[in-house]
C-alpha positions in Angstrom: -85.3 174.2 -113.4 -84.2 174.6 -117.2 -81.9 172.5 -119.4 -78.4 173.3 -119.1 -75.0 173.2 -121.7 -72.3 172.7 -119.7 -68.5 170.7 -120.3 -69.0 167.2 -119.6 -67.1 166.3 -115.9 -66.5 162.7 -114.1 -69.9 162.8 -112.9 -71.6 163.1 -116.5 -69.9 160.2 -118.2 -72.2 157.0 -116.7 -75.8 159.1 -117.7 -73.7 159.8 -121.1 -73.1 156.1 -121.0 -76.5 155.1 -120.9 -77.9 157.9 -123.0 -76.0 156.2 -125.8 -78.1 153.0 -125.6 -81.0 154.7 -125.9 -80.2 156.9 -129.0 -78.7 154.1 -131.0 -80.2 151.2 -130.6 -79.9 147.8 -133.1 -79.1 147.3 -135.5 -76.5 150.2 -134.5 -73.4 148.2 -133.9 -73.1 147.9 -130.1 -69.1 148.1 -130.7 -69.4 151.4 -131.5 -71.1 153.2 -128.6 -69.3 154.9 -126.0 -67.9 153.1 -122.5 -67.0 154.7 -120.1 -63.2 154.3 -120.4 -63.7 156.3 -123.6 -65.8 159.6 -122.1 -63.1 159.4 -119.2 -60.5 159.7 -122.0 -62.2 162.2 -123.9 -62.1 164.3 -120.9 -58.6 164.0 -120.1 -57.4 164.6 -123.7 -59.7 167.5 -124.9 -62.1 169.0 -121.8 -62.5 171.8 -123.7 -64.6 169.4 -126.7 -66.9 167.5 -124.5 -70.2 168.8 -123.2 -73.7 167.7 -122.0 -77.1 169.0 -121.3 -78.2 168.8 -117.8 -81.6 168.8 -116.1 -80.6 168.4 -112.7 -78.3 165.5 -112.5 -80.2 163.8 -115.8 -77.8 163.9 -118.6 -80.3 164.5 -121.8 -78.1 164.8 -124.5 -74.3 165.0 -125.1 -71.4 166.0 -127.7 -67.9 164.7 -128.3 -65.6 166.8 -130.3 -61.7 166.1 -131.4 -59.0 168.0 -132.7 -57.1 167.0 -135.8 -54.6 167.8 -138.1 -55.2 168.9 -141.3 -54.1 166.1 -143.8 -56.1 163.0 -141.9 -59.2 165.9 -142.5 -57.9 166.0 -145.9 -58.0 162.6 -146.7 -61.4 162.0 -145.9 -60.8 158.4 -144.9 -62.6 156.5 -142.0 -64.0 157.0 -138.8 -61.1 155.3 -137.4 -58.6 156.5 -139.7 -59.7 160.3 -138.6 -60.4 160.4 -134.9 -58.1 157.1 -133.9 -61.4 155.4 -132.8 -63.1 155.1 -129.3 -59.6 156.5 -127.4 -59.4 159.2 -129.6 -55.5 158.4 -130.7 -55.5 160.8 -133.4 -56.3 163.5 -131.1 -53.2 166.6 -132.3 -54.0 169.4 -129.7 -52.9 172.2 -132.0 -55.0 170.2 -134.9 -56.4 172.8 -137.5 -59.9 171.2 -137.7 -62.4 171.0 -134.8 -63.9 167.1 -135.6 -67.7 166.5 -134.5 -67.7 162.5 -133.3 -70.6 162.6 -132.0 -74.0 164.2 -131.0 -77.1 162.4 -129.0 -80.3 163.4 -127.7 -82.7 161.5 -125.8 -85.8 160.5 -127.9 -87.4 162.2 -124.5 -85.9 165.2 -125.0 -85.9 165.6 -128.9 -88.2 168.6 -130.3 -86.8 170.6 -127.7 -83.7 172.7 -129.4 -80.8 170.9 -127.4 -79.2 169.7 -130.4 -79.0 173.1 -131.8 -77.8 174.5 -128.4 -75.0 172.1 -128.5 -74.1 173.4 -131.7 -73.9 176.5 -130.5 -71.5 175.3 -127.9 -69.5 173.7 -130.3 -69.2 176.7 -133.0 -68.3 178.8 -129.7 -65.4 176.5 -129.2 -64.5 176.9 -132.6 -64.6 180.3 -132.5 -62.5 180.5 -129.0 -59.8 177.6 -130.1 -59.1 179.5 -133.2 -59.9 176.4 -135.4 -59.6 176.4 -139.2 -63.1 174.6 -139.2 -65.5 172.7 -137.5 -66.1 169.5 -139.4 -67.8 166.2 -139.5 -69.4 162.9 -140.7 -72.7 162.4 -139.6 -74.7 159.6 -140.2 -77.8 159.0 -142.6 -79.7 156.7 -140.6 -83.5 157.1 -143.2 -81.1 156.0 -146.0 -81.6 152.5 -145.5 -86.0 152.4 -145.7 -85.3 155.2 -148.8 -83.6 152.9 -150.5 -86.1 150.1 -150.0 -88.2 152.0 -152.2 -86.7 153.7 -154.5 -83.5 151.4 -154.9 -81.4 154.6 -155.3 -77.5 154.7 -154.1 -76.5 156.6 -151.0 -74.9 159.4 -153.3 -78.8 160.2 -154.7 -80.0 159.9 -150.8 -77.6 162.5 -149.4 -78.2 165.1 -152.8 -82.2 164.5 -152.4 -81.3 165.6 -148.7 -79.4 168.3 -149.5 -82.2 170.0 -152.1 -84.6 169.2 -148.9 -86.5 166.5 -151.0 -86.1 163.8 -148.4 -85.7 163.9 -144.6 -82.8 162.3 -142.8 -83.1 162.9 -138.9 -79.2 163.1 -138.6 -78.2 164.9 -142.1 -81.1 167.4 -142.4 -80.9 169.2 -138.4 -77.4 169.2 -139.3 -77.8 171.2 -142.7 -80.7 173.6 -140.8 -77.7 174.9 -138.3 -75.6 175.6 -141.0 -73.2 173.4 -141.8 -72.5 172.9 -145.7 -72.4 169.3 -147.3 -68.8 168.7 -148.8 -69.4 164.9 -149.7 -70.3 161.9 -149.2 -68.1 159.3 -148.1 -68.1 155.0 -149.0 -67.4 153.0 -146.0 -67.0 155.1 -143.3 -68.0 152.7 -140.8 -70.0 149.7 -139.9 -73.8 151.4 -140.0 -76.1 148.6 -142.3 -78.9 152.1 -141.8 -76.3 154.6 -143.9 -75.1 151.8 -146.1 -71.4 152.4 -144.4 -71.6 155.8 -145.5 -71.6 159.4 -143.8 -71.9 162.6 -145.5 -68.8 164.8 -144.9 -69.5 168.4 -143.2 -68.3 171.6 -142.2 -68.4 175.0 -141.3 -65.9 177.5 -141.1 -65.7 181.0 -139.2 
């Protein structure tokens, strides 16, 4: 039996659930994972953004996707401000940007390709909903211990990324599938490992 990318139904969202937990534990705010109420809503808003890698009935990693318009991915302002948080009120159906919330993979399963094959999935999409772009802001969960000892800001963290002179686990599989780095944005959310901050994303066709 292999590993399969397939749209996330009913019966993926409570191993989705869990896999959260497990890919972002403390000090991750607990706040800010999925519930169920939100995958369920996901669903029903945008089936066409939401999908999961399967090994049987095992849910081993999982991607959330949005579409919105084009001046709240202009502005470049929070995670809440963007997608409309957790319920995904911000969601515009004919929205010119595809928006990446979010992306986990089991620490099992990791080494293995799946995030990359959920990219794949995702530019896909892109490429079948006739998106302007597919964009994001990803975490940079190494900034934090960087800093520690070098006392730099999270601007130098996300350029010494970016030239491949440090290793994020979020930021740099992100770069290696080919989405470019735009910027980096201050108090995106509440994430103490980033320093609040997220480096903005994105690719177009």
């Amino acid at each position: 039996m292999s590993v399969q990318i397939v749209p996330l139904s009913a019966e993926h969202v409570e191993g989705a659930v869990a896999l959260q937990r497990l890919c972002f534990p403390p000090p991750f705010p607990e706040e800010l994972l999925w519930k169920v109420e939100h995958l369920h809503r996901h669903h029903e808003l945008f089936p066409d953004g939401q999908f999961v890698a399967v090994l049987g009935s095992e849910v081993l990693a999982s991607a959330s996707m949005a579409r919105i318009a084009e001046e709240r991915w202009q502005a470049h302002a929070s995670w809440d401000e963007t997608v409309g948080g957790p319920f995904m009120t911000h969601f515009d159906p004919e929205g010119s940007t595809l928006y990446g919330m979010d992306i986990s993979v089991a620490p099992s399963a990791r080494g293995q390709g799946l995030g990359r094959r959920l990219y794949e999935a995702r530019f896909d999409a892109l490429a079948r909903l006739g998106c302007r772009r597919f964009g994001t802001a990803c975490r940079v969960p190494d900034y934090a211990s960087w800093a520690a000892s070098t006392g730099g800001t999270v601007q130098d963290y996300v350029a010494a990324v970016a030239r491949a002179e440090a290793i994020d686990r979020t930021l740099t599989p992100l770069l290696r599938v080919g989405l470019d780095l735009i910027a980096v944005l201050e108090e995106y959310m509440d994430d103490s490992e980033s320093g609040n901050a997220a480096a903005l994303l994105e690719r177009t066709p």
